[in-house]
Structure formats: structure tokens, C-alpha cells
ZAMARGU-4260 file (C-alpha; in steps of 0.2 Angstrom, whole numbers, plus 5000, padded with zeros to 4 digits):
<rodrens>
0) 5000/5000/5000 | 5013/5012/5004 | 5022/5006/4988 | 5008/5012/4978 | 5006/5028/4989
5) 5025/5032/4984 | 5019/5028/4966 | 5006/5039/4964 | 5015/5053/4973 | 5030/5052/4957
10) 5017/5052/4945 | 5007/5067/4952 | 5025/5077/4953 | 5027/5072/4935 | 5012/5079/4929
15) 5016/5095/4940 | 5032/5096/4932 | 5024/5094/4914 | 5008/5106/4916 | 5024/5119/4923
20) 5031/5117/4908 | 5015/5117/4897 | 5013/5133/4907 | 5027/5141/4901 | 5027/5137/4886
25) 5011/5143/4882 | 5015/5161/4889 | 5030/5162/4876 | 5022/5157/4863 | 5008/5172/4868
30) 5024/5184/4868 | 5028/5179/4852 | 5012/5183/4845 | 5012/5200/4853 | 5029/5203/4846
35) 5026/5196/4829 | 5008/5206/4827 | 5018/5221/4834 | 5032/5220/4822 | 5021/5217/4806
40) 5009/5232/4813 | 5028/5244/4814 | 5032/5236/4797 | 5017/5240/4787 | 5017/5260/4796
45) 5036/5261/4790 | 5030/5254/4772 | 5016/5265/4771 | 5028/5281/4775 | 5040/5274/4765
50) 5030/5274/4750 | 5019/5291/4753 | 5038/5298/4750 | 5038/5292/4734 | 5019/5294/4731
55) 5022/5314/4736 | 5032/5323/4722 | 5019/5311/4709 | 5004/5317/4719 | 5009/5336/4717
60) 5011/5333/4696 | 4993/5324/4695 | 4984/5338/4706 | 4995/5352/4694 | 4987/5345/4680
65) 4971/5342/4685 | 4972/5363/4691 | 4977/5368/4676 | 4965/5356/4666 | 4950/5364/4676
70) 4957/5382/4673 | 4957/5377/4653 | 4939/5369/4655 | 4934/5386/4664 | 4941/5396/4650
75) 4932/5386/4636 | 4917/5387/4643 | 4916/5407/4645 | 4916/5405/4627 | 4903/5393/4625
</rodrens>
């Protein structure tokens, strides 16, 4: 009886030891996430800067045109 008792008491300890371990696992793997979703939200603000830089000097030729095509429209249709 105290044989089995001893038993029982090893196998309990190795399934602390295991849900421990489970545990702590489990609370890496949730930093992980945070820091992945994190990096990929940093990532995709850096991208988005990155190419409104480029975007600028284009967007400043389109609206240009678009002024002066409404000024030229104007024009035309005081003649109309």
C-alpha cells in the first residue's frame, strides 16, 4: 500500500512538472504573437511612410494637371 502511495505521489509530481512546463510554454508562445503582430503592425506604418515619400512629388504633378485642366475647362466654357 505504501508502495503504491509512493507511486502515485511520482506520478502526480510528473504531471506538476509537465503542466509547469505546458505553462510556460504557452506564455512564450503568447509573447511571440504579441511581438510578431507588433512588428508586422511597425512594418506595414514604415512601408506606408516609405512609399507616401515616393507617392508625394507624383501626387503634386497629378493635382498640377488636374488645376490647370480645370482652369482650361473654365476658359472654354466662358466662350461657349
Amino acid at each position: 500500500m505504501e508502495e503504491r502511495l509512493n507511486n502515485l505521489e511520482e506520478r502526480i509530481k510528473k504531471l506538476e512538472r509537465k503542466e509547469k512546463r505546458r505553462t510556460i510554454l504557452a506564455g512564450i508562445k503568447v509573447v511571440i504573437v504579441i511581438i510578431l503582430v507588433s512588428l508586422l503592425a511597425y512594418g506595414g506604418y514604415y512601408l506606408y511612410n516609405k512609399i507616401m515619400e515616393v507617392y508625394e512629388p507624383y501626387k503634386e504633378i497629378v493635382d498640377k494637371y488636374n488645376e490647370t485642366d480645370k482652369t482650361i475647362k473654365g476658359i472654354k466654357d466662358l466662350f461657349k
